[in-house]
Every structure is written in structure tokens, then in C-alpha cells.
C-alpha positions in Angstrom: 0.0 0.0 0.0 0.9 3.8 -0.7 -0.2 6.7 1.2 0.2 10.2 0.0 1.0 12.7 2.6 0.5 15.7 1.2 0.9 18.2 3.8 4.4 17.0 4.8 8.1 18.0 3.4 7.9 14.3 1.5 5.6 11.3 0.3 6.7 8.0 1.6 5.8 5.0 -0.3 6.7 1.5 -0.3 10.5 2.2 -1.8 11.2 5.8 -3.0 10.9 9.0 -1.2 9.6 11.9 -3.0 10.7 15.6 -1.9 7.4 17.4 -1.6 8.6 20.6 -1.7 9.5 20.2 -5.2 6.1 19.5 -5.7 2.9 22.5 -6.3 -0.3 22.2 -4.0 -1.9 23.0 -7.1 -2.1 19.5 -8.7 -0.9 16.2 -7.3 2.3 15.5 -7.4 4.6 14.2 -10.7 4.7 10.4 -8.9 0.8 9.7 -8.6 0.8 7.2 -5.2 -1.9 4.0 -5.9 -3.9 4.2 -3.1 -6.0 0.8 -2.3 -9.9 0.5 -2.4 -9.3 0.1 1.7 -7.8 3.0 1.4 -10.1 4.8 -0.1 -13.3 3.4 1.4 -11.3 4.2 5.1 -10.7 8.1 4.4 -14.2 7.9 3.0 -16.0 6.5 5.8 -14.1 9.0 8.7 -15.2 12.1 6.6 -18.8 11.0 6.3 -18.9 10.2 9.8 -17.2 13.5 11.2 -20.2 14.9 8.4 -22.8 13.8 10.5 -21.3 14.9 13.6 -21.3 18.5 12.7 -22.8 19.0 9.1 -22.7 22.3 7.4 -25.8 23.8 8.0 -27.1 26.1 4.3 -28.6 29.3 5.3 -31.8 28.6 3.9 -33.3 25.4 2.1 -32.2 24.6 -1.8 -35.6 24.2 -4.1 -34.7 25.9 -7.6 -31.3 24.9 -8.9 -29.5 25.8 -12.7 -27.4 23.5 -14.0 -25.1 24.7 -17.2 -24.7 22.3 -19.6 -26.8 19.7 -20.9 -23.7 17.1 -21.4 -22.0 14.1 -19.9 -22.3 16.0 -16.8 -25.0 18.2 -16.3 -27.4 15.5 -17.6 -26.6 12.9 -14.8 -27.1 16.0 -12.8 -30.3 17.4 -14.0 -31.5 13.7 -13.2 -30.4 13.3 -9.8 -31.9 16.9 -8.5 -35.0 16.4 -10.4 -35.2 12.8 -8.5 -34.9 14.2 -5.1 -37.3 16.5 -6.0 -35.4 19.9 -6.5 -36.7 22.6 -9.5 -34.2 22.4 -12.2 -33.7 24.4 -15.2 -30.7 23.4 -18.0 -29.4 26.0 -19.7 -27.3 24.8 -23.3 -25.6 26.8 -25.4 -25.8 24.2 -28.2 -28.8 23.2 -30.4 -28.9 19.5 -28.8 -27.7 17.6 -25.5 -25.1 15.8 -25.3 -22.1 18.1 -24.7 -18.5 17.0 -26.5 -20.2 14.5 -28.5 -22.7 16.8 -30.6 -21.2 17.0 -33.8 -21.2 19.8 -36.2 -19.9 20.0 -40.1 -18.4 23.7 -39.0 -15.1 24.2 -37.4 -15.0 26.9 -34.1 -12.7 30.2 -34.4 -9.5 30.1 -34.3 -8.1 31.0 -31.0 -5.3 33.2 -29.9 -2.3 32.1 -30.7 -0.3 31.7 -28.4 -2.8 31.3 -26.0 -3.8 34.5 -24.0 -3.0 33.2 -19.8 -4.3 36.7 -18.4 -7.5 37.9 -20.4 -9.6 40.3 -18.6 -12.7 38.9 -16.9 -15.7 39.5 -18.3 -17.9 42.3 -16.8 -21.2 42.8 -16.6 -21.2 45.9 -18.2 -19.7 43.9 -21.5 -22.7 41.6 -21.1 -25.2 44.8 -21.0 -23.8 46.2 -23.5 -24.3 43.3 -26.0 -27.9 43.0 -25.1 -28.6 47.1 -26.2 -26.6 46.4 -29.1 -27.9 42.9 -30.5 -31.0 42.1 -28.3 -34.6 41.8 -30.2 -33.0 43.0 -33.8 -33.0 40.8 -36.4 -29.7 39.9 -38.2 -28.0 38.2 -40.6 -26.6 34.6 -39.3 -23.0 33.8 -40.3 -20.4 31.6 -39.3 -18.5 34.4 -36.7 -22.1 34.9 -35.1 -22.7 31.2 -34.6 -19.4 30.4 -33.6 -19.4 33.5 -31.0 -22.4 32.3 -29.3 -22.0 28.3 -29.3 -18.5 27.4 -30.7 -18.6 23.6 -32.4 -17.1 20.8 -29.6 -13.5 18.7 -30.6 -16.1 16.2 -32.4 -14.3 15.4 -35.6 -15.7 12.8 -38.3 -14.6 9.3 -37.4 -13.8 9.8 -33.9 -14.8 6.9 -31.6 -14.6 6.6 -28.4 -10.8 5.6 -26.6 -12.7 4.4 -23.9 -15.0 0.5 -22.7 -18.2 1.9 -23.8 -20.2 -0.6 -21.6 -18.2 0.1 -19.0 -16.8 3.2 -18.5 -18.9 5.1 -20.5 -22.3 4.9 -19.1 -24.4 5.5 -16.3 -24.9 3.4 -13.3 -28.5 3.9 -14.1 -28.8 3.3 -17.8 -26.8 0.6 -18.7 -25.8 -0.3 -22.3 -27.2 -2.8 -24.4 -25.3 -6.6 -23.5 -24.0 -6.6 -27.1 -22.6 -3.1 -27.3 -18.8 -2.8 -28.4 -16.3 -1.6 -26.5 -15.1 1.2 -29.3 -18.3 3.0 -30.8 -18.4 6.0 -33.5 -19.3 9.4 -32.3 -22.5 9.0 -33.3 -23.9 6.2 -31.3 -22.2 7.9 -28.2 -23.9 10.9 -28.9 -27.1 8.8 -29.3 -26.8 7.4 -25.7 -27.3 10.7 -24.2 -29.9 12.0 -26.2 -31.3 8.4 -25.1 -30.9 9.6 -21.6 -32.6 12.7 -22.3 -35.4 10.9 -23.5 -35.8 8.3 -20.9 -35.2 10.8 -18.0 -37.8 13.2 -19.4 -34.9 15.8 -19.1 -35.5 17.6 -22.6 -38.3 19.0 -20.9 -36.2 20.7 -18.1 -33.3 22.0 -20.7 -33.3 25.5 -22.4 -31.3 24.9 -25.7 -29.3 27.4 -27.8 -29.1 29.4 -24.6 -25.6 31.0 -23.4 -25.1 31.3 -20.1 -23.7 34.6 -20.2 -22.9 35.4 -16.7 -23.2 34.7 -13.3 -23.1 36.5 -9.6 -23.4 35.7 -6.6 -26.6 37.8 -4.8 -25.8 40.5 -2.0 -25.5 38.8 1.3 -27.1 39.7 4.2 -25.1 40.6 7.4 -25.6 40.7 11.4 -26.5 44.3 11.2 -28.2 44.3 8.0 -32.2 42.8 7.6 -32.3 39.3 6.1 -31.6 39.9 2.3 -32.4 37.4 -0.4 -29.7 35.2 -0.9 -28.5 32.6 -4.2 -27.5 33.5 -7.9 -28.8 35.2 -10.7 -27.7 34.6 -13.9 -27.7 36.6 -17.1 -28.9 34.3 -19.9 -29.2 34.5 -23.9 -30.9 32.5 -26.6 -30.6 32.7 -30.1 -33.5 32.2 -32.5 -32.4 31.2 -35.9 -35.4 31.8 -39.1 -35.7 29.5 -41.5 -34.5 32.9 -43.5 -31.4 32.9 -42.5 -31.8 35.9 -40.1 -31.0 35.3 -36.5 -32.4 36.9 -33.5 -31.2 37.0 -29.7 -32.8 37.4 -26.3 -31.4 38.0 -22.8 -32.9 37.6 -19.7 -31.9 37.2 -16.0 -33.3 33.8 -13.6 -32.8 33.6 -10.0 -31.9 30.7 -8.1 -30.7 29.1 -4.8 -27.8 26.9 -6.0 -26.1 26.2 -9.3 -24.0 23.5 -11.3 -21.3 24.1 -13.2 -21.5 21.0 -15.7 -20.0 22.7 -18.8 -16.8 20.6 -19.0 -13.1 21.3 -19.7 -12.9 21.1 -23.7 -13.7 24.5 -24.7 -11.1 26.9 -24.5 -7.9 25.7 -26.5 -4.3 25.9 -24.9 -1.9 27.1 -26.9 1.7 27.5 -25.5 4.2 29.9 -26.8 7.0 29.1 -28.7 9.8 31.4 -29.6 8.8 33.2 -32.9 5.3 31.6 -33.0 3.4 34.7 -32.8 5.3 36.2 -35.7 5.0 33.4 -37.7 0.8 33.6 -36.9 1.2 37.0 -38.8 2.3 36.0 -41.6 0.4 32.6 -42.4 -2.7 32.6 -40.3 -4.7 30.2 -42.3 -1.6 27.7 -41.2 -2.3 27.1 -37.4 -5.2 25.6 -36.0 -5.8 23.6 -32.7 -7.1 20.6 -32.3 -10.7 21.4 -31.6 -10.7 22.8 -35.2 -9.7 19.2 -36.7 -13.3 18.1 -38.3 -12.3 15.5 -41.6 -9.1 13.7 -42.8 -9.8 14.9 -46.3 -8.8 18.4 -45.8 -5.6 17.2 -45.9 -5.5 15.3 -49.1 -1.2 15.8 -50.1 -0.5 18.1 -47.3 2.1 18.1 -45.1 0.9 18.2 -41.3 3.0 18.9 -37.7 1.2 17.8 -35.1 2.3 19.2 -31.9 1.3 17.1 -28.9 1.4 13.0 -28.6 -1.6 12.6 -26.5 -5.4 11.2 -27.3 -6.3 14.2 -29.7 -2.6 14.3 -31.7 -2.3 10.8 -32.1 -6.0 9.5 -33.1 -6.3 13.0 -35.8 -2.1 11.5 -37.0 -3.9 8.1 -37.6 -6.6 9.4 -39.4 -4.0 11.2 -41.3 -2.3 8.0 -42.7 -2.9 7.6 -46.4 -4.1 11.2 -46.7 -1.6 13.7 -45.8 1.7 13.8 -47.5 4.1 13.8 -44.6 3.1 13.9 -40.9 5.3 15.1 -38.2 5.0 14.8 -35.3 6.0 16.7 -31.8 6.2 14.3 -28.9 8.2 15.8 -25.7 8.0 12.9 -23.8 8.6 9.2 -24.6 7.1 6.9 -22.2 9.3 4.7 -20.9 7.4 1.3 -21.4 8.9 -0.8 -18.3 7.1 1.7 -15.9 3.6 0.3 -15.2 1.9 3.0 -15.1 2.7 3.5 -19.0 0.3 0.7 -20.3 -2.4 2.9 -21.1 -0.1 5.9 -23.1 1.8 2.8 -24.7 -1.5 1.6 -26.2 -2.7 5.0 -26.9 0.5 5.7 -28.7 0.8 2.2 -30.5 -1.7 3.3 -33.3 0.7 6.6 -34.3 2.0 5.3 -38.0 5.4 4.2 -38.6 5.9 6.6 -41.5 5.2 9.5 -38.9 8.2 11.7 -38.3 8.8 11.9 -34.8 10.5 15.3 -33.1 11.1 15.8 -29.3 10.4 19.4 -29.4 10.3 22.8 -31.0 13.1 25.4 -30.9 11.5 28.3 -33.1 8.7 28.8 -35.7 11.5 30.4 -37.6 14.8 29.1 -39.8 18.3 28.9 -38.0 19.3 32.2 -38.3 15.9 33.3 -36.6 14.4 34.5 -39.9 10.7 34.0 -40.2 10.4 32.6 -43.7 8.3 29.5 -42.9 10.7 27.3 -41.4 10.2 25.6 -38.5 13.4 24.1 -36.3 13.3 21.6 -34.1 15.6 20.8 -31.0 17.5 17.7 -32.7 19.0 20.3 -35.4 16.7 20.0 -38.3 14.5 22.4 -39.8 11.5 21.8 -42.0 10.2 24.6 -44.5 7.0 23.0 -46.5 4.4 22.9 -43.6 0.9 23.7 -44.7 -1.0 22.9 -41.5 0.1 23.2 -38.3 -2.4 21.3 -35.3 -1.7 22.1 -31.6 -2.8 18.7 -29.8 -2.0 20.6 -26.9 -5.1 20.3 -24.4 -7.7 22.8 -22.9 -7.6 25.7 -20.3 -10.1 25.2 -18.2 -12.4 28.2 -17.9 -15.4 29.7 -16.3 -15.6 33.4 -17.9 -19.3 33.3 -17.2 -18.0 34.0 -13.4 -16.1 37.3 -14.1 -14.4 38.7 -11.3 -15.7 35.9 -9.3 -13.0 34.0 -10.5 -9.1 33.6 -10.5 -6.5 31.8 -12.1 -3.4 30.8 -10.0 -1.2 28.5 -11.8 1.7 28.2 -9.6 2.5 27.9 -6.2 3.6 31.6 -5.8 0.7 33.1 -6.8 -1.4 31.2 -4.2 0.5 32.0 -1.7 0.8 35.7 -2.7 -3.2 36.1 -2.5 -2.9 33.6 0.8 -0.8 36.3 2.6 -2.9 39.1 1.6 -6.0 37.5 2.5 -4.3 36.8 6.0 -3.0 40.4 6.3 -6.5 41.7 5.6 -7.9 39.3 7.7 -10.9 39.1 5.4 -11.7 35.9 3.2 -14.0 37.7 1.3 -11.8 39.8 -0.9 -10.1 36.7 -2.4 -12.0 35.9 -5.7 -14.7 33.0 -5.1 -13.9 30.4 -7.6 -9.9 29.9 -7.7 -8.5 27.5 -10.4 -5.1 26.5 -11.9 -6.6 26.3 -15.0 -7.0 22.4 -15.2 -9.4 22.3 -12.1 -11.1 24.4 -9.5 -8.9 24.3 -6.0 -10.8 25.3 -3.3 -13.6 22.8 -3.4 -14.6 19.8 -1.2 -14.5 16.0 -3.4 -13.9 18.7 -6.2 -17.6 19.3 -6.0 -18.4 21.8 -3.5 -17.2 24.9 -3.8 -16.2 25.5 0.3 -17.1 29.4 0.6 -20.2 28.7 -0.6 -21.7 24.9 -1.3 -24.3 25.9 -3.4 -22.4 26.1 -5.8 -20.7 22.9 -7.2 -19.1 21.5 -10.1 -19.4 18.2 -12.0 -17.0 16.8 -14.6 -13.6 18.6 -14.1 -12.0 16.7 -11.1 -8.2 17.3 -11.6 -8.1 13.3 -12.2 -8.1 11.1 -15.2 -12.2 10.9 -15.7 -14.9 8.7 -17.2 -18.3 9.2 -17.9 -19.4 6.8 -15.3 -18.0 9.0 -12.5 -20.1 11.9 -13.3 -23.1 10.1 -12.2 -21.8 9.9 -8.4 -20.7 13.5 -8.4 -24.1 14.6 -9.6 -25.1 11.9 -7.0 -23.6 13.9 -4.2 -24.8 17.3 -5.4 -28.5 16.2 -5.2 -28.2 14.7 -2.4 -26.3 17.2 -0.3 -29.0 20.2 -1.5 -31.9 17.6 -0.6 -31.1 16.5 2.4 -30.0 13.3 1.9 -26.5 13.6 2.8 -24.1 16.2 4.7 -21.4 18.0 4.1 -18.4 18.6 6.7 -18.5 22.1 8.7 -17.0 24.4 5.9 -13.6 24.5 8.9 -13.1 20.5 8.4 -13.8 20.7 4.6 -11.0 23.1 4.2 -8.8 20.9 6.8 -9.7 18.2 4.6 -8.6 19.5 1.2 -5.2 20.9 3.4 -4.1 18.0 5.0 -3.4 14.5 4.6 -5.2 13.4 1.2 -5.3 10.0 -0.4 -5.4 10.9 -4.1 -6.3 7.9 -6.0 -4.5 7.5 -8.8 -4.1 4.0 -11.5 -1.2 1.2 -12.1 -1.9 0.3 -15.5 -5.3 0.7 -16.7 -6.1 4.3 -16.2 -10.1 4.2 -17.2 -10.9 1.4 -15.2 -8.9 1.6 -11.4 -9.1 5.2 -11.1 -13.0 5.2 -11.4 -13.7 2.5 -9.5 -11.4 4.4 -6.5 -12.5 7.6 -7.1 -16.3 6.4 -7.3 -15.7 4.8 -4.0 -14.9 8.1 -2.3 -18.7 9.4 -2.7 -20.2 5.6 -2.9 -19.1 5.3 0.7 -20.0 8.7 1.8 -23.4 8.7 0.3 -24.5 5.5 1.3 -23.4 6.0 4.8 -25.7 8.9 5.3 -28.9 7.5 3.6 -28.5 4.5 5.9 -28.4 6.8 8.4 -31.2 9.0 7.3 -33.5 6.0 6.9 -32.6 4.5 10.1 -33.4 7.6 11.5 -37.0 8.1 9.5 -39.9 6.1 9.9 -42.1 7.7 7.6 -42.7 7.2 3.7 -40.0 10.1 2.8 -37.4 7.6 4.7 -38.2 4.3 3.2 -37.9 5.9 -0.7 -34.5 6.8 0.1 -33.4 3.3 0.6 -33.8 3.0 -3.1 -30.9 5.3 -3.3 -28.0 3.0 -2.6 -25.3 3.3 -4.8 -23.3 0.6 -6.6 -20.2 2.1 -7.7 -18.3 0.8 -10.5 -17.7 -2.2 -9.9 -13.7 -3.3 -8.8 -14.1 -6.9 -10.5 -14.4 -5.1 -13.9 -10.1 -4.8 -13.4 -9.7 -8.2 -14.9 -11.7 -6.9 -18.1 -8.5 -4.9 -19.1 -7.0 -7.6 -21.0 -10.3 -8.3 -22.8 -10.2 -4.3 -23.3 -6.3 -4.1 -24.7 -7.0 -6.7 -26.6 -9.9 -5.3 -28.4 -7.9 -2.3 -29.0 -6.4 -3.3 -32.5 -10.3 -3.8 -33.7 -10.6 -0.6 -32.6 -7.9 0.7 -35.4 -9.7 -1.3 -38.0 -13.1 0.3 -36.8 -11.9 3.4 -37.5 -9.8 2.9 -40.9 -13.5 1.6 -42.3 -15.1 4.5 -40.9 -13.0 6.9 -42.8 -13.2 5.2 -46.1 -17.4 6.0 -45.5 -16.8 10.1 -44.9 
């Protein structure tokens, strides 16, 4: 067994001792500890009890909750609340549910290039200002407008799913068909949700092509001051497209006691700098795109193509380059070394990259040798190449809430946090630290990466700072609709923050990253939930009490480990799945 002690100088494990302070609170640390389901269910089990000891007690009773985003996570969500008998509303930008998996023909906007890491937040005078401009007047829709309001997901043509779709991508409560493959196009992923939808009656609760514009926090009320209303309000627009062509827009502002962030991480590209890349942006624009742009192989019929970035997104789009592109390179800083265990999962992953891909270990400048901006790009092994047409930064998302405003703040490093720590300490005065603080992968100062710990009613479902699965959505939204019904407690808002500060067990996987880090991190809120409606019901005699037994959560279940053979196996099927479904497009 090993324990991460994360509040301590190091992190003893069975044979190596790591030096913590080389390490940032931020995220968890470079050498991920593999914590056992006793573990797990142990740390679990001593929080929910200490829970019922002293719960958090809200100021006033949840009933009308938003949830923003009608996708992998805010449908599980929408389901729960509605279940234990909350008022829900979804608010989706996008014409249909179903999040990352809606595909559309049209490619979002480019994005900055390199990425901007300190944009202004977005005010609400910004958002007023848009409504007096655009509300209630007909215009003319065009790609720009379409893509401003509800930018296209990553979806490409032929993408399938990298991931058992009977068992990792599901719900606990809506269970694939027995004869479902593990590896399934786009489509029939999509499908499932809109299935959900459907079965769940949640199309009924969901207000599509609707932007969440922004969000604030209402005044609260204070010992001197008279009880003042207390929750959120957010500032909401929907577009109206005419079968015309013309396109219309209203806003309007909702109240209500809690909200759910369930908008995801895949929206808002990363791009990092490189030395001359900005220059080189200038002169070529129509060169660089990021990933979430990719939509068909055959825009790159006898093209040549650097991918930068050898993870899920750079290495599926190079496979589906095969055969189509001229020459693919390829930008891969990090090897994996394939005797460490934890590598099984990226060697697979990386096992369908084409032989007649051009590896590189990194970038030096988007310029020639003598620093001369002329096309060439140079690499760190010496060479430089000169005939790229399409650049495609595989390089991940930046995780962003810009609906928040001022209400959030990104610190990406340790020295920032500590920075705004000491000032908040100085002023003695929590309240002038921004409410939602990220590092730009994940939110930090919540509780089980749910609960924001200021202020619980807000929460957050699918961006734990973990490797995550569509099955694990459905226990977070679990605990959100359970916590703002009743049915389960949170620790006082003191011992959540002692909890996220000191000794953490953070669950992490040996060689199968989909299937042992879900089934731990399920655990964590399995245990917790299932502890307090036991209690709750042992405690209740009436009707209300007995319904909740129904409640009792499965988790993903830890026998499902010995399916990874079956699943590696099946991977190479996978490859041929996909080469067929490209020769269709």
C-alpha cells in the first residue's frame, strides 16, 4: 500500500521518497501514489462520519437549482436533482444535449495564438452592453455569429470513443445494451445521451441554444443588515435562428438558490508559446489551428501536417491522417518509458501513431536557424523543415469559467497562491479573495472537487483534476442532489477546508487508467453517500425515509479490473473500426 501525505516536506511510499517541496499544491504530485480500495473506502468513511457529527448547516433550504450544460455531466445532474425533488432548469448553449459528442460540419474560431493566460474577466457591463446592441434586432446569421455564441465541440468525423463503452462510459442507471462494443463511432455515443434525455424526461427541463452569459453571486445579508435574499442570478441569452437565415437574440436574467457548473473542460484551446510563434501567426494565419478545429481527414489530401502534442487528440487526428496527408510530423516531448507500469495505457494509446510519422522531441523556433521568419520551422534535434501547410496544436484545454467574471481567479503556480494567501491573512478578510480559484486544469478550493467551500451551493461536475470517465459523473451529480436535498451532509466548511489541506489520499491507477481510477474515485462518494442514507433512513420512519433506501449506490464495480486484457485486446479492432469508418466520410 501507498499513502500520500501531502501536507508534509515528503511522500513516503513503499520504496522511493519523493521531496514534496519540489512539488505545487496546485495538482498532485509528478509520482501519482496508488492508493488501495481500503484506502479509499477508510478516508471515505471518517469524513462521512465526522459529516454527521457537525454538518454544514445552508442558510436557507435549496428548491430551484440551474445546472449549465446539458452534457456528460450536467445530464446525470439534472437527473439526480430532479429525482430528489429539486426545481431544475438546464441552460445549453448548443442546439442539442449531449455536450463534446454533438457533432457539427463547422469548425470553431481560431483562437489566440499563443494562448492569452491573463485575459480580462468578463464584466457585466460587456454583457449589458451586447444585449442594447444585439437584443430583439433581427440579423443576418453567419459563421462568426454562430461560432461566437455556441462554438462547435472537438467532435471530428470518425472519432470513436478511446474508452469500454459498456463500461466506463455509461451511467450506473442506464446501462448499455449486453452486445454493445467496447469502441463506438461518435455518433452512437452521442445517441446514448440524447437516449438519456429521453428516458429521463430531461429535454423537458433544458433551455437549448441558450448561453449562459454570466453569473453573480446575490448581496448577502449581514448581522446588522435585515435578512436579504440570498443565491444567484444569472444573465442568460438565446438565439433564435429563421428558416430565413436571419437570427435573433434574447437575454434575460433567472434567480436561483444553488447552481452546477456541468459545462466541462474542452472548450477553451491551450496554446503555448513558442519562440517566434506569434510572428509566424502573422504571416500565415490560415496555417495554425488547434485541435478542436480538426473536423475530416480529407482536408488534408497531399499536405504536409506537424502535429504538436502526442496525446489522445494528436495521435487519433495522425492516424486518421495516414494515407491522406503527404508527410506527418510529429511533436512528442515525452517518450514513455514502457517498463514503468503505469505506462500501459499511453503505450496503447500511442501504438496506433503510424510508422511513416516523423517523430521530433520538441520545438526550438517557428523560424529558420538564423531566426528569420520565412516558414521554417526548427526543431531541437538540429533540423528544420520549410514546407508545412497545416500546423495542429494537440495541446489540451484551459479550463475556464468566464461566465463567473471577477468571481474568478486563475493561479497556476505555487507563488501566486501563496501571494493572494498572505494578503488575505494580512486583511484578515476571506472575502476579498475571488470566489472560484483555479489553476486552469481544475477548480482548488472545493470539497471532493464538488463543492465549492465558501459557498456549497455552488458545485461543479466533470472537471475533477483526475483522469475521468463518464461513469464517475453520475456519483458526483449523485452527491450534489443529495447534499441540496437533504439526503446527505457535508463537513463544517472548517473541516472541509482541513480536509482538502491536509493528509489526502489521491487515488490514482497502475496500468489501466479508465478502469482503477474510477472505481477508487467512485468509492470516495459511494461510501460517503451510502453511509448517510442508511443513516437517514434509520433515523426516519415515515414514507420520505423508506424511498431513500432506493438510493444505494453501486459504484463501478472493482471486479471489472480483470476486463483490461479483454479491453487491450480489443484495442487493434478498434484501429480497423476506425480505418472503415473513414473510407465512409
Amino acid at each position: 500500500m501507498t499513502v500520500a501525505i501531502y501536507n508534509q516536506e515528503v511522500i513516503n511510499t513503499d520504496d522511493k521518497v519523493v521531496n514534496h517541496q519540489q512539488q505545487s499544491s496546485l495538482s498532485p504530485p509528478f509520482f501519482y501514489p496508488e492508493a488501495s480500495l481500503d484506502d479509499v473506502i477508510k478516508k471515505a468513511q471518517f469524513e462521512a462520519t465526522e459529516a454527521k457529527k457537525n454538518p454544514h448547516t445552508f442558510k436557507k433550504s435549496i428548491q430551484r437549482v440551474a445546472v449549465i450544460g446539458a452534457g456528460p455531466s450536467g445530464l446525470p445532474t439534472a437527473k439526480a436533482l430532479k429525482e430528489h425533488g429539486l426545481e431544475v432548469k438546464i441552460f445549453e448553449r448548443m442546439g442539442e444535449v449531449g455536450g463534446n459528442w454533438v457533432y457539427s460540419e463547422e469548425s470553431p474560431l481560431t483562437p489566440s495564438i499563443p494562448s492569452d493566460n491573463n485575459p480580462a474577466p468578463r464584466s457585466k457591463q460587456d454583457v449589458l452592453e451586447k444585449q442594447k446592441k444585439e437584443d430583439g434586432i433581427l440579423m443576418e446569421a453567419n459563421h462568426k455569429e454562430r461560432m461566437s455564441h455556441a462554438p462547435s465541440t472537438a467532435c471530428y468525423a470518425g472519432l470513436h470513443n478511446n474508452t469500454a463503452a459498456p463500461i466506463m462510459l455509461n451511467y450506473e442507471d442506464f446501462p448499455w445494451p449486453e452486445d454493445t462494443p467496447w469502441y463506438i463511432s461518435h455518433t452512437r455515443v452521442h445517441q446514448y445521451f440524447k437516449d438519456y434525455a429521453n428516458e429521463y424526461g430531461l429535454y423537458d427541463l433544458v433551455e437549448l441554444n441558450t448561453n449562459v452569459e454570466f453569473v453573480e453571486r446575490k448581496q448577502q445579508s449581514t448581522e446588522e443588515e435585515e435578512e436579504k435574499e440570498e443565491g444567484w442570478e444569472l444573465t442568460v441569452r438565446k438565439r433564435e435562428e429563421f428558416d430565413n437565415g436571419m437570427v435573433r437574440y434574447k437575454s434575460w436574467t433567472e434567480s436561483f438558490d444553488a447552481v452546477v457548473m456541468a459545462s466541462g473542460g474542452f472548450h477553451r484551446p491551450q496554446v503555448p508559446e513558442f519562440k517566434h510563434l506569434r510572428e509566424y501567426n502573422e504571416q500565415w494565419p490560415e496555417r495554425i489551428i488547434h485541435s478542436k478545429q480538426y473536423r475530416r481527414h480529407t482536408d488534408f489530401v497531399g499536405k504536409n501536417v506537424l502535429i504538436v502534442g502526442g496525446n489522445a487528440s494528436g495521435v487519433d487526428i495522425a492516424f486518421h491522417l495516414e494515407g491522406t496527408a503527404k508527410n506527418v510530423y510529429m511533436v512528442i516531448r515525452n517518450e514513455i518509458d514502457p517498463s514503468i507500469e503505469q505506462s500501459t495505457v499511453g503505450l496503447l494509446l500511442r501504438s496506433m501513431i503510424p510508422d511513416n510519422v516523423i517523430r521530433k522531441r520538441g520545438i526550438v523556433a517557428f523560424s529558420n536557424l538564423n531566426g528569420d521568419v520565412d516558414g521554417s520551422i526548427t526543431f531541437n534535434d538540429g533540423t528544420v523543415v520549410n514546407d508545412i501547410d497545416t500546423v495542429i496544436f494537440a495541446t489540451g484545454f484551459i479550463t475556464d469559467f468566464e461566465y463567473f467574471g471577477p468571481l474568478q481567479a486563475v493561479r497556476r503556480n505555487q507563488e501566486q497562491q501563496q501571494q493572494q494567501q498572505e494578503k488575505t491573512k494580512e486583511n484578515g478578510d476571506a472575502t476579498e479573495e475571488p470566489l472560484v480559484i483555479s489553476n486552469g486544469r481544475r477548480v482548488l478550493n472545493t470539497y471532493q472537487e464538488v463543492f465549492l467551500i465558501r459557498d456549497p451551493t455552488l458545485a461543479f461536475v466533470g472537471v475533477p483534476g483526475h483522469i475521468i470517465n463518464t461513469a464517475f459523473f453520475y456519483y458526483q451529480a449523485q452527491a450534489v442532489a443529495r447534499v441540496w436535498s437533504g439526503s446527505a451532509f457535508l463537513p463544517s466548511q472548517q473541516k472541509m477546508q482541513e480536509y482538502v489541506d491536509s493528509t489526502t489520499l489521491y487515488p490514482s491507477f497502475p496500468d489501466d487508467v479508465n478502469l482503477q481510477s474510477g472505481i477508487l474515485h467512485s468509492q470516495r462518494f459511494v461510501t460517503w453517500l451510502n453511509d448517510h442514507a442508511n443513516y437517514i433512513v434509520n433515523n426516519k420512519s415515515n414514507e420520505e425515509g423508506k424511498k431513500k433506501e432506493l438510493y444505494t449506490l453501486k459504484g463501478i464495480d472493482p471486479n471489472l479490473n480483470a476486463k483490461w486484457v479483454e479491453i487491450r485486446e480489443s484495442w487493434p479492432q478498434r484501429s480497423l473500426d476506425v480505418k472503415k469508418a473513414l473510407k465512409e466520410i
